[in-house]
N, C-alpha and C positions, 0 to 999 in steps of 0.2 A: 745246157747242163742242169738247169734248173728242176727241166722232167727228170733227169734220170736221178737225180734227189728223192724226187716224189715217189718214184719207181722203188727205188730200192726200200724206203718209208714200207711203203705195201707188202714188197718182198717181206721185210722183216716182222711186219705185221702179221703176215701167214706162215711165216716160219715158228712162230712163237708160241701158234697154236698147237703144240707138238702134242702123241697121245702115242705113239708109238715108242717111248722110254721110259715111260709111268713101273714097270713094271720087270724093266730091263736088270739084272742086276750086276752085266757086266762094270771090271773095273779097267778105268783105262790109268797107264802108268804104275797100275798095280794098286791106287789108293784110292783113284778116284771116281765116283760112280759117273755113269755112261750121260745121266741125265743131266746132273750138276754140271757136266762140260759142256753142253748142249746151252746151257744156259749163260753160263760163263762165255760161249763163243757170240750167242744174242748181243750179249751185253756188250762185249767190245765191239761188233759188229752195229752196233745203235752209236755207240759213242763215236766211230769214226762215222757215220751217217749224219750228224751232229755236226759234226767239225764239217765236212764237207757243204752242208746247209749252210753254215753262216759263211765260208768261202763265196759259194755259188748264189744262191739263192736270197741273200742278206738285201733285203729292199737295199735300192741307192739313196743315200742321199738325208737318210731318218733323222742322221745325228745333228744338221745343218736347220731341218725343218723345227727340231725341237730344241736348238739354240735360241733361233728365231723368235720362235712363240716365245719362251721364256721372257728372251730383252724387250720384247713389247709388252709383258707384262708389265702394269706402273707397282713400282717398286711400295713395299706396306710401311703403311706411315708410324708404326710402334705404336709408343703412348700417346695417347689423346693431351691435345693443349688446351690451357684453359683459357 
């Protein structure tokens, strides 16, 4: 699942390169222009790509490694003693 993450990453990547609505001055809905949806649909279309990454692709294990490190760090000793 992890490629098809990556896969759609790209998809969306080349889909964004859009130049075919720059110019478009269709409204969809009646208000809104052709382009502005176009972008609008990127955008949700990124943000469940998003969601899906950290489902699939979310290294294992990260939050355990960087507990770890943490508690073996020696704890700061504040103010200095005289």
């Amino acid at each position: 699942m992890r490629y098809v993450v990556w896969g759609i990453i790209v998809l969306l990547i080349i889909a964004h390169q859009d130049i075919w609505y720059w110019d478009d001055p269709t409204l969809v809905f009646g208000f809104m222009p052709i382009g502005l949806l176009y972008h609008a649909t990127i955008s949700v279309l990124a943000a469940s790509t998003w969601f899906l990454a950290t489902i699939f692709a979310w290294p294992q294990g990260i939050e355990e490694d960087t507990m770890a490190a943490i508690a073996d760090e020696p704890a700061p000793s504040g103010e200095a003693s005289e």
